[in-house]
C-alpha positions in Angstrom: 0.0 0.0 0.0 0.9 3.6 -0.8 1.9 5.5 2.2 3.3 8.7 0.7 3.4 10.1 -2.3 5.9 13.5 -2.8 5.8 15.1 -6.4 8.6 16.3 -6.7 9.4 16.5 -10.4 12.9 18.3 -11.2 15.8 18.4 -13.6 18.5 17.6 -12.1 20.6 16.9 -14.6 21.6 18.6 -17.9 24.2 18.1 -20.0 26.4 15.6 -21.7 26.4 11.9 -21.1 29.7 11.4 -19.8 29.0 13.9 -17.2 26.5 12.2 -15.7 28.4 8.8 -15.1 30.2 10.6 -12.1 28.0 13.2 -10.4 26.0 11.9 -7.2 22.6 13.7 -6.9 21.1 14.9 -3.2 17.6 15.8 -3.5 14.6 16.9 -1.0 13.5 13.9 0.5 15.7 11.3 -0.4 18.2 10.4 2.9 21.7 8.9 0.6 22.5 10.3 -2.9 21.7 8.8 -5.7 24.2 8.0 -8.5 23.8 6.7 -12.3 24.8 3.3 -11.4 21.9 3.1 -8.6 19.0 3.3 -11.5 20.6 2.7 -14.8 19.8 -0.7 -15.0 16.3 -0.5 -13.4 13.8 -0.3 -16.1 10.4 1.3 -14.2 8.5 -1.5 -16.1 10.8 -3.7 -13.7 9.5 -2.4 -10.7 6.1 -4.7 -11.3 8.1 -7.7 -9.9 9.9 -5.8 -7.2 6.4 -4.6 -5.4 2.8 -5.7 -5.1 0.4 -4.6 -8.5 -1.8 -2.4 -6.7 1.4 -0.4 -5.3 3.1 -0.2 -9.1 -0.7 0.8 -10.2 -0.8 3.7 -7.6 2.8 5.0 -9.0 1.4 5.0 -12.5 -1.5 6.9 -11.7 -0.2 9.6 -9.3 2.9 9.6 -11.7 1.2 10.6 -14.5 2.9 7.9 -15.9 1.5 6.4 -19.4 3.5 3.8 -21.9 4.6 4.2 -25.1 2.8 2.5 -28.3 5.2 0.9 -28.7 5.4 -3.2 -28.8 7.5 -3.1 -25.4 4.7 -0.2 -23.6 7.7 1.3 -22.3 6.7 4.4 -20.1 7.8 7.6 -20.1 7.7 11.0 -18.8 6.5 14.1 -20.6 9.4 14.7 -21.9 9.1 11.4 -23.7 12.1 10.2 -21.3 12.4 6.5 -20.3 11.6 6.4 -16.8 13.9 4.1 -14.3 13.4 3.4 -10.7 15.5 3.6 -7.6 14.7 1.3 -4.3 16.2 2.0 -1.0 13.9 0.2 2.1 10.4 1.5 1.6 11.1 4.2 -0.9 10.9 4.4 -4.1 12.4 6.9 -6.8 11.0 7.5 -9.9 13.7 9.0 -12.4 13.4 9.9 -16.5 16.7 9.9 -18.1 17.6 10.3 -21.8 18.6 12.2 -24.7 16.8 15.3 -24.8 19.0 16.5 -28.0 21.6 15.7 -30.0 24.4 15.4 -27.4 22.2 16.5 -24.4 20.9 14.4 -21.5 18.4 15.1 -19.2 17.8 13.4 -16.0 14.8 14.0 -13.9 13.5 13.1 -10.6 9.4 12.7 -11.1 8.4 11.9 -7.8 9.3 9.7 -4.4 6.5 7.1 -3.1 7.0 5.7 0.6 5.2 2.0 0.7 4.1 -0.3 3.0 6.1 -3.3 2.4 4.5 -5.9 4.9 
């Protein structure tokens, strides 16, 4: 069950790719920073078999969240940024990183969601 729920959309990051792959991020609300290695490899439409479906369901929703067309549904922000997840304990980070441009990435935080993990 979905506890708390803290929109808290934000670029964070802009700039070229190999920038990125060093930087730590602190943000409102989040207790450690976060670096690319901690999300990189966590695909948001992963997150259905790390918590219950009603939980991922609830993230979608209040997220905003919608998938692509395409065959994979692959969701994405706004921005039409892949969106990745980061777990620590009961929270969980919702992130959209990609090329924005030619040469430019964007990284944002969309939200942070506190769950009941009983």
């Amino acid at each position: 069950m979905t506890i708390r729920y803290t929109k808290a959309k934000s670029l964070i990051f802009d700039g070229p790719e190999s920038e990125i792959l060093d930087k730590s991020f602190n943000q409102a609300g989040i207790s450690a920073p976060i670096r690319f290695d901690d999300f990189a490899n966590n695909n948001f439409e992963d997150l259905q078999q790390v918590i219950n479906n009603d939980d991922f369901e609830s993230i979608v929703k209040t997220g905003g969240f919608v998938p692509d067309r395409g065959f994979l549904n692959l969701y994405k922000n706004s921005d039409g940024l892949r969106l990745y997840y980061y777990k620590k304990n009961n929270t969980i980070i919702v992130l959209a990183y990609g090329e924005f441009q030619p040469g430019r990435y964007m990284l944002y935080m969309e939200g942070v969601w506190l769950i009941d993990i009983a």
